[in-house]
C-alpha positions in Angstrom: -31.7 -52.1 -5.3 -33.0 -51.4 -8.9 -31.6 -53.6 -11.3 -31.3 -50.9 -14.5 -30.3 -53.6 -16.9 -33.6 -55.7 -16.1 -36.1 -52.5 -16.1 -34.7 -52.1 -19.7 -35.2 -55.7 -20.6 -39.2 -55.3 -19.5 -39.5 -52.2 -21.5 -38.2 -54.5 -24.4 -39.9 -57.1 -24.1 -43.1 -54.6 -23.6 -42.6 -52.4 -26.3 -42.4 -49.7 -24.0 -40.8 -46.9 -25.9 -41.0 -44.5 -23.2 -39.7 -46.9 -20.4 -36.9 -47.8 -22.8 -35.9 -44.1 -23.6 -36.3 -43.5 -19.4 -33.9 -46.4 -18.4 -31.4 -46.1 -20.6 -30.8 -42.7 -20.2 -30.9 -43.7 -16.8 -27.7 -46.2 -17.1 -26.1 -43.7 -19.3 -25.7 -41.5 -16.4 -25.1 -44.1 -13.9 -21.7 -45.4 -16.1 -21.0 -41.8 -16.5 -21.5 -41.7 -12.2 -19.2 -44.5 -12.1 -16.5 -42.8 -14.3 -16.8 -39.8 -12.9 -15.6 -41.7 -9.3 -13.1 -43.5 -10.5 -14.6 -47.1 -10.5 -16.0 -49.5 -13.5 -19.0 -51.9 -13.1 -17.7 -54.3 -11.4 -18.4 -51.7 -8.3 -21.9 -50.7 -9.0 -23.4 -47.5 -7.2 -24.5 -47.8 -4.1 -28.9 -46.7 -3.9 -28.5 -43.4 -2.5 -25.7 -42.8 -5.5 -28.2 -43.9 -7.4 -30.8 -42.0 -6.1 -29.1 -39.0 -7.0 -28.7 -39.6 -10.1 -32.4 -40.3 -10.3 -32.9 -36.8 -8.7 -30.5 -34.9 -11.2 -32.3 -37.0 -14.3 -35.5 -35.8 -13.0 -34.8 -32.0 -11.8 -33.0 -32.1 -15.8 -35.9 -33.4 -17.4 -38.0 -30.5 -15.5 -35.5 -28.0 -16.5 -35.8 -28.8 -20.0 -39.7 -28.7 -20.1 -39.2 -25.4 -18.8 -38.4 -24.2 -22.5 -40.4 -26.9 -24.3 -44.5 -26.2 -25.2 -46.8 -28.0 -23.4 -48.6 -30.6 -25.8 -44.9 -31.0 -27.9 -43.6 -34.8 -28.2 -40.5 -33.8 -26.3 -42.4 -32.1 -23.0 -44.7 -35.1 -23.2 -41.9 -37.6 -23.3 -40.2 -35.7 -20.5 -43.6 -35.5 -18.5 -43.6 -39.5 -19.2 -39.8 -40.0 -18.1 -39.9 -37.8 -14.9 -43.1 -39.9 -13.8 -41.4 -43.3 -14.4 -37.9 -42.2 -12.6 -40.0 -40.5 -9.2 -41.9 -43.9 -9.2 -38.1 -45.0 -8.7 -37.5 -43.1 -6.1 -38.1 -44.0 -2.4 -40.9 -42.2 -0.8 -40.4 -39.2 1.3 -41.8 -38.5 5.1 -44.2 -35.9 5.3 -46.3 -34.2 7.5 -46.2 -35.8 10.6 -44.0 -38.2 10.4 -41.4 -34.9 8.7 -42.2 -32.7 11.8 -41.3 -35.2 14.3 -38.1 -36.5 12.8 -37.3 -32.7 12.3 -38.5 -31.7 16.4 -36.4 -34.8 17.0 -33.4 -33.3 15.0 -33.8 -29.9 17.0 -34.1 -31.3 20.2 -30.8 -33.6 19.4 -28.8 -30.6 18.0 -29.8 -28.4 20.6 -30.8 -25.7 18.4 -32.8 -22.4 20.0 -33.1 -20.2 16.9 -32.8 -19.3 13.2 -29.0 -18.8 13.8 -28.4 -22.6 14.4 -30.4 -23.7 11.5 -27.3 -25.5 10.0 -27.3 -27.6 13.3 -30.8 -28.6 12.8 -30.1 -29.5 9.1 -26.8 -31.7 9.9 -28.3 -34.2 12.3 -31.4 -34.5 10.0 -28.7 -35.3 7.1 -28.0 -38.3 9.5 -30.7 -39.7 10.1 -30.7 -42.1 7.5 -34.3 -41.0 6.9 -35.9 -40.5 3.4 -36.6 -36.7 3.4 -37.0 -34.6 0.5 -35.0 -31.6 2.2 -36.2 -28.6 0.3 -39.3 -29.2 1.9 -37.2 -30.3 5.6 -35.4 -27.0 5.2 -38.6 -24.8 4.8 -40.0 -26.7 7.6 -37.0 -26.1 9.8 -36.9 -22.4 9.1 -40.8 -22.4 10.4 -40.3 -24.4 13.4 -37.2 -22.2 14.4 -38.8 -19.5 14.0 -36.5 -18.5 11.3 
């Protein structure tokens, strides 16, 4: 489990501007995850909460450099965030080891074409495994022929 409170402690300690800005807009939307459900901190969020709101911080920052200049303070900063929070993140299958867990998935839903690709994606939501499923879904679509 990341320890927020801790990753901002190294960042002050370092002088890490940048980690500092990163992890505590990171907490901000963790407490504001916490509200939003209806507990306080006494019942932190569990990792994959907090893995979303990793995602959403990320996929924002992105969104915002989308209307910033490349080579401005704020796009770099964002570049510098978005790079600190996916390090974060736990890494994804791919390749492979993504084909067979999705073969796996079709074989366990039962799924024979593009029509059951909803199937296909529900068992892989269970799995438990780390997939980035943009990238599951595309690959899905490909293997059903879809």
């Amino acid at each position: 489990m990341i320890d927020i409170d801790a990753k901002i402690k190294e960042a002050m300690k370092a002088k890490d501007s940048l980690g500092l800005s990163a992890y505590r807009s990171l907490k901000t939307k963790a407490m504001l995850k916490l509200n939003e459900a209806g507990r306080g901190p006494s019942k932190p969020l569990t990792e994959e909460e907090l893995g979303q709101v990793i995602k959403r911080e990320v996929r924002e920052r992105h969104e915002a450099n989308e209307f910033l200049k490349p080579g401005d303070a704020a796009f770099e900063e964002n570049k510098g965030i978005v790079a600190l929070l996916e390090g974060l993140l736990p890494k994804t299958l791919s390749g492979e080891a993504l084909d067979a867990v999705i073969k796996q998935a079709i074989a366990d839903s039962g799924a024979q074409g593009a029509k059951e690709f909803g199937k296909v994606m529900a068992v892989l939501k269970k799995t438990g495994q780390p997939l980035d499923m943009a990238a599951a879904s595309a690959r899905v679509k490909t293997l059903l022929g879809g």
